[in-house]
GUVEXRO-104505 format. One record per residue: residue number from 1; residue in three letters; x, y negated, z negated of N, C-alpha, C, CB in turn. Coordinates in Angstrom, 3 decimals. Glycine has a CB too. Layout:
   num   residu       n_c1       n_c2       n_c3      ca_c1      ca_c2      ca_c3       c_c1       c_c2       c_c3      cb_c1      cb_c2      cb_c3
   NUM      ALA          X          Y          Z          X          Y          Z          X          Y          Z          X          Y          Z
...
***
This chain:
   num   residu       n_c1       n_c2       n_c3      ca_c1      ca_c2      ca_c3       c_c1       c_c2       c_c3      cb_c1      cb_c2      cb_c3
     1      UNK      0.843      1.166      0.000      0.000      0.000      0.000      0.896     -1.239      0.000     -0.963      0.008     -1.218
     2      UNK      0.677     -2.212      0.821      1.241     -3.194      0.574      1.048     -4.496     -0.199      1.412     -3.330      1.390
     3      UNK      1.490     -5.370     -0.993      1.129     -6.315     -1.814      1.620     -7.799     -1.285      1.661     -5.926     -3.150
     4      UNK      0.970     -8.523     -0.847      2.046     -9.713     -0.403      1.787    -10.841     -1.384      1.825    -10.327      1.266
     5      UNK      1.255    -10.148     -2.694      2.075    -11.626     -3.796      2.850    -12.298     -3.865      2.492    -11.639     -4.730
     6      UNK      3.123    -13.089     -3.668      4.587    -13.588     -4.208      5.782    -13.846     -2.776      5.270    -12.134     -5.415
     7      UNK      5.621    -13.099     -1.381      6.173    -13.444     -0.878      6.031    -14.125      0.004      6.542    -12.946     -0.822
     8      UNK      5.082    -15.127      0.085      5.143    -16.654      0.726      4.426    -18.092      0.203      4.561    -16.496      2.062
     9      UNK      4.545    -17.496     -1.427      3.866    -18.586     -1.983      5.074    -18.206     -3.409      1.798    -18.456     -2.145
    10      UNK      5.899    -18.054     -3.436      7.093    -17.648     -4.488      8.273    -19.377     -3.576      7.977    -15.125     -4.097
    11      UNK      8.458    -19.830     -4.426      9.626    -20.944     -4.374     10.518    -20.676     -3.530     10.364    -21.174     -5.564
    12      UNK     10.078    -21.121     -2.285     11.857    -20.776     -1.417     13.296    -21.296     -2.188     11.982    -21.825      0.322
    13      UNK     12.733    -22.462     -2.695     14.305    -22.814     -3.243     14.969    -22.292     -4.334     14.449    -24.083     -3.577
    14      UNK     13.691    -21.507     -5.028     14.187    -20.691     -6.404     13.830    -19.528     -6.358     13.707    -21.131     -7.717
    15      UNK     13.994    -18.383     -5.334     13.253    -17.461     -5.726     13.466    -16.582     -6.517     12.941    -17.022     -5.027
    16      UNK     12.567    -15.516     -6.730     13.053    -14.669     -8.503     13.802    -13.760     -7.696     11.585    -13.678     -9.835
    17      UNK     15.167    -13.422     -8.947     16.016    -12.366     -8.328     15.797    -11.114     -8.841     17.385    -12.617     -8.454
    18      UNK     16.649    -10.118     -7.909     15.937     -9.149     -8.775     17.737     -8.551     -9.313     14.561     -7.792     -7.712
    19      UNK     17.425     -8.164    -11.065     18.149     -8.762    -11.660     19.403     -7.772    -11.705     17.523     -9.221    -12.828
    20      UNK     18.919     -6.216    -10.765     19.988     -5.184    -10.386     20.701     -5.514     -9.807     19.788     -4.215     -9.851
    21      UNK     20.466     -5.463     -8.532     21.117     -5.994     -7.151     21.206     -7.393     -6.521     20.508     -5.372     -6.204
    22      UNK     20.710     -7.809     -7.286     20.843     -9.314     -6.518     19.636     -9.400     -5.419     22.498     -9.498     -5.611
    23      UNK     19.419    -10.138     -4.651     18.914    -11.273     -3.796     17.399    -11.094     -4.666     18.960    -11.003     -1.785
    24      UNK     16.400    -11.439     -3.228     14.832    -11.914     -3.576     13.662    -10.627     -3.723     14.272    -12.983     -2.195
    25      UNK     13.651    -10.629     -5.075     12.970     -9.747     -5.218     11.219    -10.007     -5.120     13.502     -9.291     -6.354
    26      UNK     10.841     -9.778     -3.831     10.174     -9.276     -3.117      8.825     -8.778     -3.207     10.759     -8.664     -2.865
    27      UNK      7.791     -8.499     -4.136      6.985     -7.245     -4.718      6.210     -7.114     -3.119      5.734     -7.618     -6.418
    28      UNK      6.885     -6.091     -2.330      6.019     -5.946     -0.914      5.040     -4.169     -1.009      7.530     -5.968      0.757
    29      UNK      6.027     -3.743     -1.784      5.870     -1.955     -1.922      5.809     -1.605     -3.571      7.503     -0.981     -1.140
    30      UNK      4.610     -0.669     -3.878      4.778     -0.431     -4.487      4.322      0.861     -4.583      4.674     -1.167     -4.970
    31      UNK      4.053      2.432     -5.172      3.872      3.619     -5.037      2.855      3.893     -6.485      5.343      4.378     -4.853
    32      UNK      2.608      2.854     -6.858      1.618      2.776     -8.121      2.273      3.363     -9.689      0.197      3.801     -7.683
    33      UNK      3.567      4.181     -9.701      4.222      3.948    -10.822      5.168      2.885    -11.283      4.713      4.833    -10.933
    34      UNK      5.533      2.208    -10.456      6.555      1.541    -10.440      7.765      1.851    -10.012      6.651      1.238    -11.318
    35      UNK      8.151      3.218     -9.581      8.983      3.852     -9.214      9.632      3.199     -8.291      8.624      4.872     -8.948
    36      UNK      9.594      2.636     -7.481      9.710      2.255     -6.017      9.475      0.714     -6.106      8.570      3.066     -4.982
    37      UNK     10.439     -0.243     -5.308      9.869     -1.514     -5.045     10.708     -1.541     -3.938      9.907     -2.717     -6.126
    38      UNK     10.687     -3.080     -3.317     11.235     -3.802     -2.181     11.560     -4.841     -2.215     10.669     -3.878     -1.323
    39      UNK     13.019     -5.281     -1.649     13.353     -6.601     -1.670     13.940     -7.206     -1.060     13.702     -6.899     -2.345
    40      UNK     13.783     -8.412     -0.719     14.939     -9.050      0.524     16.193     -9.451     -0.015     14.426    -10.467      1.325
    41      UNK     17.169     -8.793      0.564     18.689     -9.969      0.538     19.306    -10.768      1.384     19.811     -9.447      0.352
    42      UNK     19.853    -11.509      1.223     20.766    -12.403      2.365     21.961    -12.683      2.681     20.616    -13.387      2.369
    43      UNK     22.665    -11.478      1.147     24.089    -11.454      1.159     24.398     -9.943      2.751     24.720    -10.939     -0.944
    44      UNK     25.473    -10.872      2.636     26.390    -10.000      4.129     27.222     -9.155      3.414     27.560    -11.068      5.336
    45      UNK     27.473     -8.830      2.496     28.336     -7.340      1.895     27.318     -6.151      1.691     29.138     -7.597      0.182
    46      UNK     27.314     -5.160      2.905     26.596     -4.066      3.098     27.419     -2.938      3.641     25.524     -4.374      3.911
    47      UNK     26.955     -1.791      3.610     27.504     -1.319      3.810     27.254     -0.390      4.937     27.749     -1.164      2.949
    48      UNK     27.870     -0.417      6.500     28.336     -0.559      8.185     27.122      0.570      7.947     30.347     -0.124      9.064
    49      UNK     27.874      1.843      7.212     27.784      3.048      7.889     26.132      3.113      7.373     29.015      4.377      7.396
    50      UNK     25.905      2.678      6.443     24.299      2.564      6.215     23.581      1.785      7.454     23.960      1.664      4.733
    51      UNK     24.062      0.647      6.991     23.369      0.236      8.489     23.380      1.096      9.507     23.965     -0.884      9.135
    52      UNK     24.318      1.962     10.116     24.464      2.643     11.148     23.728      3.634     11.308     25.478      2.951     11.271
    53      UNK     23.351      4.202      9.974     21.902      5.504      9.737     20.913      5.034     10.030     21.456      6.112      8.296
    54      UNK     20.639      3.356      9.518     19.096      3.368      9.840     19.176      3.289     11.472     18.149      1.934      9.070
    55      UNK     19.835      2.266     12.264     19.839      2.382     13.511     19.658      3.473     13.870     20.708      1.989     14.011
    56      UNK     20.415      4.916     13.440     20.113      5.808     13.805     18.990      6.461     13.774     20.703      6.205     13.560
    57      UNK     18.728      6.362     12.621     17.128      6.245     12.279     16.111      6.286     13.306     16.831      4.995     11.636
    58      UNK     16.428      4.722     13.901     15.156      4.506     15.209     16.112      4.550     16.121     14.064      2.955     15.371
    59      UNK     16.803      5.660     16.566     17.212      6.022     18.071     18.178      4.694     18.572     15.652      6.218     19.176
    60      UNK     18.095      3.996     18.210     19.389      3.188     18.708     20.361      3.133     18.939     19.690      2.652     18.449
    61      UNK     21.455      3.106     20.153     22.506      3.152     20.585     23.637      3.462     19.541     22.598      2.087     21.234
    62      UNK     24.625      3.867     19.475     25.392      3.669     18.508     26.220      2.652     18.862     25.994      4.731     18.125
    63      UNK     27.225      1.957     17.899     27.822      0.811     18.369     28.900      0.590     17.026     26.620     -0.485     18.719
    64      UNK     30.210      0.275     17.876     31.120      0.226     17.099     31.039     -0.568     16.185     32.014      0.106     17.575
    65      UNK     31.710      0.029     14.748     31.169     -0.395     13.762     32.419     -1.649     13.508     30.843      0.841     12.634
    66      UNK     33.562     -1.701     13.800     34.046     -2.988     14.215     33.416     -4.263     14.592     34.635     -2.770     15.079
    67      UNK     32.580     -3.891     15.700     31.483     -5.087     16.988     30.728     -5.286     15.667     30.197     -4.248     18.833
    68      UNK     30.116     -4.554     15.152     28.665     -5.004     14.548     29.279     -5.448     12.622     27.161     -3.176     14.710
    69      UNK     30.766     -5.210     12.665     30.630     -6.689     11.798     30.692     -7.910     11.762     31.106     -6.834     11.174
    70      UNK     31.934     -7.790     13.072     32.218     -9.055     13.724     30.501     -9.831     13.789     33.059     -8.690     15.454
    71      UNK     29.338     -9.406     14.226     28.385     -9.799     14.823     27.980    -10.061     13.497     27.667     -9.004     15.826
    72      UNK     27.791     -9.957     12.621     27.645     -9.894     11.047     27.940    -11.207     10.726     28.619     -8.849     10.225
    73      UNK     29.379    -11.057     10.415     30.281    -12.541     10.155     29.772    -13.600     10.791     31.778    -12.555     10.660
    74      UNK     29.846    -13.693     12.105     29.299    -14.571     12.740     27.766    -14.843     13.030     29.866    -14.447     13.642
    75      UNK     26.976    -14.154     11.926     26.073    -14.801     12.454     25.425    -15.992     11.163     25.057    -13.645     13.069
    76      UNK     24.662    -16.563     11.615     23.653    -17.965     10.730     23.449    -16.812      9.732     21.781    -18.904     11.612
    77      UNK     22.311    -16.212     10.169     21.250    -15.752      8.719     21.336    -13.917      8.751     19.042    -16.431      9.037
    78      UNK     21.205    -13.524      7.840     21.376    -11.690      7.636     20.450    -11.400      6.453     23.203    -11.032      7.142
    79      UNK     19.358    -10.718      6.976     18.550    -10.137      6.283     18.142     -8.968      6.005     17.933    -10.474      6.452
    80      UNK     18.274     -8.490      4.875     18.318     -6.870      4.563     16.973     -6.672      3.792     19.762     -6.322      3.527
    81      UNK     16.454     -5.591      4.032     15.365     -5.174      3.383     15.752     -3.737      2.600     14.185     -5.070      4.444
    82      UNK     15.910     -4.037      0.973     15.632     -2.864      0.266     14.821     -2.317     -0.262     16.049     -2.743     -0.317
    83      UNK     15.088     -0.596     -0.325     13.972      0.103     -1.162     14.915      0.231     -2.700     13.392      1.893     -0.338
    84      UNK     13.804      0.346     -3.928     14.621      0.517     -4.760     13.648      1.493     -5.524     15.215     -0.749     -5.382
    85      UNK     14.831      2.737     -6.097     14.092      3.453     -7.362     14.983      3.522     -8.174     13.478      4.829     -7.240
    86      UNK     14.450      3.646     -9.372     15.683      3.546    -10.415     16.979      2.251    -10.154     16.484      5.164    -10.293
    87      UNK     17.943      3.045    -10.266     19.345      2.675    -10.313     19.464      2.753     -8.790     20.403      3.671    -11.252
    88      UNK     18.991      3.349     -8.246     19.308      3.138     -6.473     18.555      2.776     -5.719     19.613      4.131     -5.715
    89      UNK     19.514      2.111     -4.890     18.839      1.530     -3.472     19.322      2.014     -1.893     19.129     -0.082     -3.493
    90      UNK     18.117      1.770     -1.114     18.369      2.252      0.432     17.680      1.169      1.313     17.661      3.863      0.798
    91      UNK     18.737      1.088      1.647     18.778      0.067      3.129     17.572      0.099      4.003     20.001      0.533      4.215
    92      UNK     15.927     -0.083      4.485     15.196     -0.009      4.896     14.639     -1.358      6.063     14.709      0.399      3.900
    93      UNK     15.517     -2.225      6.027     15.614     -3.040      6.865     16.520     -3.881      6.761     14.720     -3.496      7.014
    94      UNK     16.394     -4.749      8.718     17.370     -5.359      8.988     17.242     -6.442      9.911     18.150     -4.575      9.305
    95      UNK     17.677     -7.633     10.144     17.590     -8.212     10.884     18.750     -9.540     11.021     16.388     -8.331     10.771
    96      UNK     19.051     -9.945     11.779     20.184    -10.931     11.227     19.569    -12.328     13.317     22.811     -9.553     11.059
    97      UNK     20.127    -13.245     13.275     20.126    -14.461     13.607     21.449    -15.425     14.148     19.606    -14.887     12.565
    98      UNK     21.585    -15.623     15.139     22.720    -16.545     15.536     22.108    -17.940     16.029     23.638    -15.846     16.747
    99      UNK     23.167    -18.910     15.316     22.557    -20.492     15.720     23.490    -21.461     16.139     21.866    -21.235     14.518
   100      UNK     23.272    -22.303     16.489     23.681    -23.647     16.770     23.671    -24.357     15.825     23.062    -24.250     17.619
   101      UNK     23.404    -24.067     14.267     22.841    -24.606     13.307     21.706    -26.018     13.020     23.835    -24.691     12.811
   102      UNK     22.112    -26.161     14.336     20.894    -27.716     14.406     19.224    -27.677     14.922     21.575    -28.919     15.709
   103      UNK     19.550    -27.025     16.285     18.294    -26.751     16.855     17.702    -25.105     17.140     18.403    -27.497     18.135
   104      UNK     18.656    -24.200     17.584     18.237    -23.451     18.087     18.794    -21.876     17.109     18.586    -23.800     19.529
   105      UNK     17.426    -20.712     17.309     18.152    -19.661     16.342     17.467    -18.746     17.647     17.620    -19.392     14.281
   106      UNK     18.681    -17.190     17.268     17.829    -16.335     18.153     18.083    -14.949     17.222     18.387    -16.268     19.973
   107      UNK     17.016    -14.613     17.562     17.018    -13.244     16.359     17.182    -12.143     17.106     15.563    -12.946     15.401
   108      UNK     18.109    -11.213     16.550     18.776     -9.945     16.963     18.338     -8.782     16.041     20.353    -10.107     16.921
   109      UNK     18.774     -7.555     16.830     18.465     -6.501     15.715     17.753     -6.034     14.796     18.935     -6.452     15.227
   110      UNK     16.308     -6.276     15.106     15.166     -6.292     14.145     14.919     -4.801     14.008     13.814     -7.155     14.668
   111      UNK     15.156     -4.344     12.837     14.907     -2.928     12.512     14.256     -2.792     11.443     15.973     -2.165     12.388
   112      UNK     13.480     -1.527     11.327     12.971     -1.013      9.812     12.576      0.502     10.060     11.482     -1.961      9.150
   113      UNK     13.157      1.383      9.378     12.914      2.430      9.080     11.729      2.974      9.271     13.206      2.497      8.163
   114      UNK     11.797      4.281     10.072     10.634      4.679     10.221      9.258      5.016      9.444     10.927      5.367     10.635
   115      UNK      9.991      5.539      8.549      9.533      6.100      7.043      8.879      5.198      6.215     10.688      6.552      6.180
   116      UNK      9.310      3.385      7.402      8.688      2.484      6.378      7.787      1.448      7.297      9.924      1.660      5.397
   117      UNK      7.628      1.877      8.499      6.881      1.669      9.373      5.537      1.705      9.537      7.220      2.144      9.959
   118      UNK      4.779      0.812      9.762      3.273      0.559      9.941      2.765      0.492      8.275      2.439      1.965     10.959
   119      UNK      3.215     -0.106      7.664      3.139     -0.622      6.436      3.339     -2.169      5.948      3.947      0.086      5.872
   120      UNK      3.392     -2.769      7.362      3.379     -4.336      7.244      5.142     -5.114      6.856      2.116     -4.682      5.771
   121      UNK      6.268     -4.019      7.238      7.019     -4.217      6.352      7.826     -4.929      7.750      7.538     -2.916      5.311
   122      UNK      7.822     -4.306      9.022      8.413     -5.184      9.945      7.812     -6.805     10.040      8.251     -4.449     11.284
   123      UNK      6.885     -6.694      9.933      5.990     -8.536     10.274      6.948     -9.091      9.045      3.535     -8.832      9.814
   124      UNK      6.621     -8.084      7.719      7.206     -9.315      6.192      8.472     -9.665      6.809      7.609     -8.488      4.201
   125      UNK      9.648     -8.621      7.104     10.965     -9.041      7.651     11.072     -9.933      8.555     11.593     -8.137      8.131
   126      UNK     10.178    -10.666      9.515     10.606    -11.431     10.799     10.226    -13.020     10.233      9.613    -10.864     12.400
   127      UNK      8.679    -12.524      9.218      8.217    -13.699      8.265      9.251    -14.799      7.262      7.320    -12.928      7.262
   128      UNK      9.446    -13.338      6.641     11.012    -13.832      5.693     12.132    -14.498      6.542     11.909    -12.359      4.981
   129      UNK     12.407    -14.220      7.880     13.522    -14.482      8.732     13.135    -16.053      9.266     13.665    -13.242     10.007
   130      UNK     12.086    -15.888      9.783     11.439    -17.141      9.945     11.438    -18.272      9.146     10.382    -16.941     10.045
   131      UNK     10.927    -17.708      7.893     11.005    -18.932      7.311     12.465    -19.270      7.399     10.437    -18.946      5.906
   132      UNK     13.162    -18.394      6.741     14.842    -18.616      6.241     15.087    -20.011      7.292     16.207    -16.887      6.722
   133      UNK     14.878    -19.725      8.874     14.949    -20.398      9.361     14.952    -21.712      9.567     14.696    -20.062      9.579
   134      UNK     13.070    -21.869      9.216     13.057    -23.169      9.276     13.058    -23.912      8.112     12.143    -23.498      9.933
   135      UNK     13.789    -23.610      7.045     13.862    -23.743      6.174     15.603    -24.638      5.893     13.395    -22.464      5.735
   136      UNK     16.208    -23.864      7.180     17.579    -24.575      7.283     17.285    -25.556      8.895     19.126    -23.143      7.376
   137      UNK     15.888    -26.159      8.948     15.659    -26.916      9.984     16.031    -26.632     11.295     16.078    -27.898      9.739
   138      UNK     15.554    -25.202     11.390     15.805    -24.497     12.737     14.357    -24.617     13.310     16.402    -22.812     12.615
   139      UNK     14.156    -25.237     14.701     12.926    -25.319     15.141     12.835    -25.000     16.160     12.407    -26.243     15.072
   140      UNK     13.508    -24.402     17.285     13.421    -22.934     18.180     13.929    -21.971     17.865     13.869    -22.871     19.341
   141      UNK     13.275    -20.989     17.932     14.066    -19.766     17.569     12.757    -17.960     18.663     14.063    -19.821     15.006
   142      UNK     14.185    -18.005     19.335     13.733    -17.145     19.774     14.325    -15.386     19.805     13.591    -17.766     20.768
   143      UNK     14.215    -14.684     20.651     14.869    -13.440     20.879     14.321    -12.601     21.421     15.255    -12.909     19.998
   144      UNK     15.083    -11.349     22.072     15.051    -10.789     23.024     14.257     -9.435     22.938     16.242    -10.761     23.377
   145      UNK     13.073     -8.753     23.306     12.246     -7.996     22.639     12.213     -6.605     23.798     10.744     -8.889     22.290
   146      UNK     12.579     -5.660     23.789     11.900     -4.340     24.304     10.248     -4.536     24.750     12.005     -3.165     23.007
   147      UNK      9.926     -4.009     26.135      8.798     -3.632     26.893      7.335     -3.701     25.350      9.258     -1.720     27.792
   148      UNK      8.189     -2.450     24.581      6.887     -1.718     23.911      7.063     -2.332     22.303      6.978      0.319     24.008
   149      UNK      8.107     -3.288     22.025      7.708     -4.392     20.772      7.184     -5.695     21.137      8.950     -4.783     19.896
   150      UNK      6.775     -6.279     22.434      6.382     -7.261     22.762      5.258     -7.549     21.930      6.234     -7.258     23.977
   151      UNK      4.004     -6.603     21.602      2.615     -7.366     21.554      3.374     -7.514     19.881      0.675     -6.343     21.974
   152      UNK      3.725     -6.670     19.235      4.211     -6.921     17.885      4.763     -8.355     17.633      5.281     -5.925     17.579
   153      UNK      5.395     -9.276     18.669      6.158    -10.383     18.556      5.211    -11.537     18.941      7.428    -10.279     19.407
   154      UNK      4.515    -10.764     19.957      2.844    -12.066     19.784      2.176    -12.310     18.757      1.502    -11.741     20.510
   155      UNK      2.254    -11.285     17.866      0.768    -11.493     17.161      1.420    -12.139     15.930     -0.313     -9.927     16.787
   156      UNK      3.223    -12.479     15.885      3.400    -13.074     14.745      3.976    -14.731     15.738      4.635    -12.032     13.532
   157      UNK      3.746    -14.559     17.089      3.302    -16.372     17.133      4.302    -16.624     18.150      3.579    -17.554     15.486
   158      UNK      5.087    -15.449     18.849      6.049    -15.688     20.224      5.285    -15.302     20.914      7.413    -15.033     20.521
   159      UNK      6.164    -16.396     22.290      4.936    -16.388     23.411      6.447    -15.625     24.566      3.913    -18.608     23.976
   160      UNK      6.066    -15.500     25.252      6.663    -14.920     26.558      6.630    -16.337     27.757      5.537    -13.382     27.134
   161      UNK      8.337    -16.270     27.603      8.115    -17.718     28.732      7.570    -18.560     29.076      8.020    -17.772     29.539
   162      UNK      8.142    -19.566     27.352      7.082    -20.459     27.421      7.573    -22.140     28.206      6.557    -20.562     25.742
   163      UNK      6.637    -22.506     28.822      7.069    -23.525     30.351      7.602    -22.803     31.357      8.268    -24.716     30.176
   164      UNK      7.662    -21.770     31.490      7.803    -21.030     32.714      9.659    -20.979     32.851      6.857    -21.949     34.132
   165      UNK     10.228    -20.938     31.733     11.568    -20.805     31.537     12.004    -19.359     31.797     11.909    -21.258     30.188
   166      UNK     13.023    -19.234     33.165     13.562    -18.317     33.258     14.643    -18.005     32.414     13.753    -18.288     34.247
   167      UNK     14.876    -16.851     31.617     16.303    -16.701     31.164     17.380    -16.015     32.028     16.275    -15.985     29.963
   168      UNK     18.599    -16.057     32.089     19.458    -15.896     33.072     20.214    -15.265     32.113     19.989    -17.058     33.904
   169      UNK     21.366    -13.660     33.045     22.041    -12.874     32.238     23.096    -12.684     32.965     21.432    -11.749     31.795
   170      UNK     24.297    -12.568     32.163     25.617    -12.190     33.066     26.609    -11.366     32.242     26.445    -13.576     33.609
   171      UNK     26.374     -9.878     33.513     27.070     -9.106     32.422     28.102     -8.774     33.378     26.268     -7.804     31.616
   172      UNK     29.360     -8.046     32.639     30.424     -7.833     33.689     30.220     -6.622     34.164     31.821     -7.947     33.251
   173      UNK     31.219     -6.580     35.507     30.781     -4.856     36.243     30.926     -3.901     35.604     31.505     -4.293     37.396
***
């Protein structure tokens, strides 16, 4: 079941931490004992090869785990979605953002675990990302979506070529 208390009416500038692990603790999931919760972070110390399971997770390419810190480091914003029971946690989402820092953001790598899928938990992640966004006065922000996640990216408020803007790609042979 999902709960969205607290995560868009909770203080962006203060939000409650959660007091294990650090970042924004979240109340998105809960399993009715308490066993289980969810939370967003924004720190970039994670760990590759996790990330690299969940990708694996949803069938995604593999990709050197070198490239995808570099892509890490460099990017604006990095958002992780945890599960937590007890004393442990698992990596259940992901998404991270590259900017210009002034005007423009584009969001990359939007993932979430299958296992945690159709539970409202991808929209909270792009929500959370979003705001993060405009929150650091980012006011385009776009990115690049697969055939069969398109209507998913409409219904949270992207349009598909909007003014009739072609995007242009150049890859080497």
């Amino acid at each position: 079941m999902v709960f969205w208390k607290r995560l868009f009416t909770a203080d962006p500038v203060a939000p409650p931490q959660d007091p294990q692990f650090g970042g924004e603790a979240v109340e998105l999931f809960s399993n009715g004992s308490g066993e289980a919760r969810l939370f967003f972070s924004t720190e970039r110390d994670l760990d590759l090869y996790e990330l690299e399971e969940l990708c694996d997770a949803v069938g995604w390419a593999r990709r050197p785990i070198r490239k995808v810190k570099k892509a890490i480091e460099c990017s604006f914003l990095v958002v992780t979605l945890w599960e937590v029971r007890g004393k442990r946690r698992r990596l259940v989402g992901f998404a991270r953002a590259t900017s210009d820092h002034a005007f423009n953001a584009t969001v990359w790598d939007v993932v979430v675990h299958p296992n945690q899928q159709s539970k409202g938990l991808g929209k909270a992640l792009m929500e959370y990302t979003i705001r993060k966004l405009r929150s650091a006065d980012i006011s385009n922000i776009t990115l690049f979506a697969d055939p069969h996640v398109v209507d998913f990216y409409r219904r949270l408020g992207f349009v598909l070529d909007p003014e009739g803007i072609k995007g242009m790609f150049w890859y080497p042979d």
